[in-house]
VOMIBA-136526 format. One record per residue (C-alpha): residue in three letters; x, y, z. Coordinates in steps of 0.25 Angstrom, whole numbers. Layout:
   code      px      py      pz
    Ala       X       Y       Z
...
***
This chain:
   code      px      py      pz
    Unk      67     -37     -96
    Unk      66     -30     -80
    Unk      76     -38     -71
    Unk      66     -45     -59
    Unk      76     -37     -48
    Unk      87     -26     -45
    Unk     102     -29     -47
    Unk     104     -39     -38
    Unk     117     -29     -32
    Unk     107     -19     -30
    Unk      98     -28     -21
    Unk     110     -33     -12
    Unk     114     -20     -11
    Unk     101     -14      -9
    Unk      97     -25       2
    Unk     110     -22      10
    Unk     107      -8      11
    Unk      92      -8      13
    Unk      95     -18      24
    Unk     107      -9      31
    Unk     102       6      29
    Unk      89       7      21
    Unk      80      -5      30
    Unk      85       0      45
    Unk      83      14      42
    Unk      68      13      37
    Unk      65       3      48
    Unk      70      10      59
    Unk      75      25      56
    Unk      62      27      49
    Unk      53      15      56
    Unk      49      10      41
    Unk      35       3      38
    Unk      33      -3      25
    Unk      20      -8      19
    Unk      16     -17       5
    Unk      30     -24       4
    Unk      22     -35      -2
    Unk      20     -25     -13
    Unk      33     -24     -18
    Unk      38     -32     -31
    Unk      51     -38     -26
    Unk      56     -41     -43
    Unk      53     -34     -53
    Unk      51     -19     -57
    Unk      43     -10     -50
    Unk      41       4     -51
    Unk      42       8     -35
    Unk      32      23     -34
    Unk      31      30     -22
    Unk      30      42     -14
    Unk      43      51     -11
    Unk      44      60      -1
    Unk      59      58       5
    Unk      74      53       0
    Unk      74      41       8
    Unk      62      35       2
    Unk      69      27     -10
    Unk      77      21       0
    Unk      65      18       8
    Unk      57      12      -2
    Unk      68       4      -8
    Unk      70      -2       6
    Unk      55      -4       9
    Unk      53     -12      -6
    Unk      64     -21      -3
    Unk      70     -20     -17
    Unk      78      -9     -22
    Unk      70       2     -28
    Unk      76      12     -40
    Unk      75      26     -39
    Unk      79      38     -48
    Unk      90      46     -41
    Unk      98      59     -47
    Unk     111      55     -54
    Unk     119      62     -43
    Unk     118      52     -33
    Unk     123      42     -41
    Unk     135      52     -41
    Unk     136      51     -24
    Unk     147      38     -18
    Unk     140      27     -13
    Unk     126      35     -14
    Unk     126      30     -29
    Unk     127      16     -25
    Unk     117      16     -15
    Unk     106      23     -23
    Unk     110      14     -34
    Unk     108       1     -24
    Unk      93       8     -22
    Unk      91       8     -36
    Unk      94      21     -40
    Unk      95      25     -52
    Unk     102      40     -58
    Unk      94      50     -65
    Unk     100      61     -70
    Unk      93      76     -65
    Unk      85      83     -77
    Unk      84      71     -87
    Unk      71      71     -82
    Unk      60      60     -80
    Unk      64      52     -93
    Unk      77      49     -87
    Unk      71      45     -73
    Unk      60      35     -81
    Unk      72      28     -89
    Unk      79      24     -75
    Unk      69      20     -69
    Unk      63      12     -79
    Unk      76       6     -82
    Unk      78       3     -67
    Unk      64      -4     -68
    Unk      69     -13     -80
    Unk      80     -19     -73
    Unk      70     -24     -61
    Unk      71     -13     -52
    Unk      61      -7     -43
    Unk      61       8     -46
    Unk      54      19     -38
    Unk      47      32     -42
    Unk      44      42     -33
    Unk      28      44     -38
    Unk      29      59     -39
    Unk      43      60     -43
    Unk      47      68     -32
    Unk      46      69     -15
    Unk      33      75      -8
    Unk      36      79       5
    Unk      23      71      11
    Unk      26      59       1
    Unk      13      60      -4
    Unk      11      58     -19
    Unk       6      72     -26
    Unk       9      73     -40
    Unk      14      57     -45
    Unk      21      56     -58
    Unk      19      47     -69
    Unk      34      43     -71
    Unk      31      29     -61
    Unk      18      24     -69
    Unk      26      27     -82
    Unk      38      18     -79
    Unk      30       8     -74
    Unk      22       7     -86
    Unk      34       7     -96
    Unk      42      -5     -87
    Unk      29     -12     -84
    Unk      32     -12     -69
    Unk      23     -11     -59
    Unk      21       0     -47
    Unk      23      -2     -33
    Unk      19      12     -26
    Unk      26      14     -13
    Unk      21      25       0
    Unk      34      31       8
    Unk      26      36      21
    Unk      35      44      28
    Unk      47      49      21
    Unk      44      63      19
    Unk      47      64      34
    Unk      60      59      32
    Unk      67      72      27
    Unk      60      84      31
    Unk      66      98      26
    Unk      80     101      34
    Unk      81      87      40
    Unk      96      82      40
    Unk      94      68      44
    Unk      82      60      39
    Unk      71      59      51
    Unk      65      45      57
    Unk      53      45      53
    Unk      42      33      51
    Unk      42      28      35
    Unk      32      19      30
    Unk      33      14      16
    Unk      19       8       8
    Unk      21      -1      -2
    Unk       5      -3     -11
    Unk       3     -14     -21
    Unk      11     -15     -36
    Unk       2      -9     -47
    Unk       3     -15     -60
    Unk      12      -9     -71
    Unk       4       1     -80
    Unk      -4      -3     -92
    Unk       2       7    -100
    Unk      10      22    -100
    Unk      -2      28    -103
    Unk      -4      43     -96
    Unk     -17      38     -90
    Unk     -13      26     -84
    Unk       1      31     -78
    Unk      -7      41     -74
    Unk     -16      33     -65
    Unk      -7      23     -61
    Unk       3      34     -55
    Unk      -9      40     -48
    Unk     -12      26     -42
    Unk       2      24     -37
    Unk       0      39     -31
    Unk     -11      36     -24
    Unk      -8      23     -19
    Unk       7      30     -13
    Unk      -1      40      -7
    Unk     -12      31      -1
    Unk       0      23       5
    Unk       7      37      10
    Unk      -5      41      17
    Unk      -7      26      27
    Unk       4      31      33
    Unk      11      26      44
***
């Protein structure tokens, strides 16, 4: 049976360093807005899909959901001193590079089964306006086999955050947009993951365009 909540070791450890680094660095460095916090399930799995369109946004959206949320990360940076712990306090789990999409699904849905919310970057991959363009399945798939429920997520802002040949991060304005929970799906049928990941992209996307 899914655990209600994360490791309880995680969630101190994740509180102290959203609320020292992670908080006062989307508050203020990039003058954060978040919208929908009602939305988010507080216990309980919940497969997190969102836009992706810079590395600061698992952070960021970990912060702004006020629970830890897993995400897949290479094997490598579980390698790096105190890097490893830090990711791993964020959820993060280790996937290793070219076993491919199975492997990813596995840990993520073993990350779901022990009470986690876990992310999914909707089209697998950034887009440099953070606009969702070609969504991927593998979100509605996972959610379907674990019997969670959705919760899409807008990150407005982001893709500003690194342009090409940037060596420091740059302050601009973030907004985060949190919609509704959408039910489980019915069943792992092609049809239906097909139209629930086209609902979760066009409700990203909708969020995405509002804005500042």
């Amino acid at each position: 049976m899914p655990r209600d909540r994360e490791p309880l070791n995680n969630l101190i450890l994740y509180h102290l360093l959203k609320w020292s680094v992670v908080s006062p660095v989307f508050h203020t460095y990039f003058r954060g807005r978040v919208y929908g916090v009602e939305h988010v399930p507080q216990t309980g799995p919940v497969v997190v899909v969102s836009n992706h369109a810079s590395n600061f946004d698992p952070p960021l959206l970990s912060c702004c959901l006020r629970r830890p949320v897993a995400f897949m990360a290479k094997e490598e940076l579980f390698r790096v001193p105190v890097l490893k712990q830090v990711i791993r306090l964020y959820g993060a789990y280790p996937v290793r590079r070219g076993e491919g999409d199975r492997a990813a699904m596995r840990a993520a849905i073993a990350s779901l089964e022990a009470g986690w919310a876990t992310g999914i970057f909707l089209q697998g991959t950034r887009t440099p306006d953070g606009r969702i363009t070609d969504p991927k399945l593998g979100a509605a798939l996972i959610a379907a086999k674990v019997n969670a429920p959705l919760l899409p997520v807008s990150l407005w802002g982001t893709a500003a955050i690194e342009p090409p040949g940037a060596r420091w991060p740059r302050s601009v304005p973030v907004t985060v947009r949190i919609a509704p929970l959408i039910p489980p799906p019915p069943s792992s049928a092609r049809s239906v993951l097909e139209d629930l990941t086209q609902q979760c992209a066009e409700t990203i996307n909708h969020l995405h365009s509002l804005g500042r």
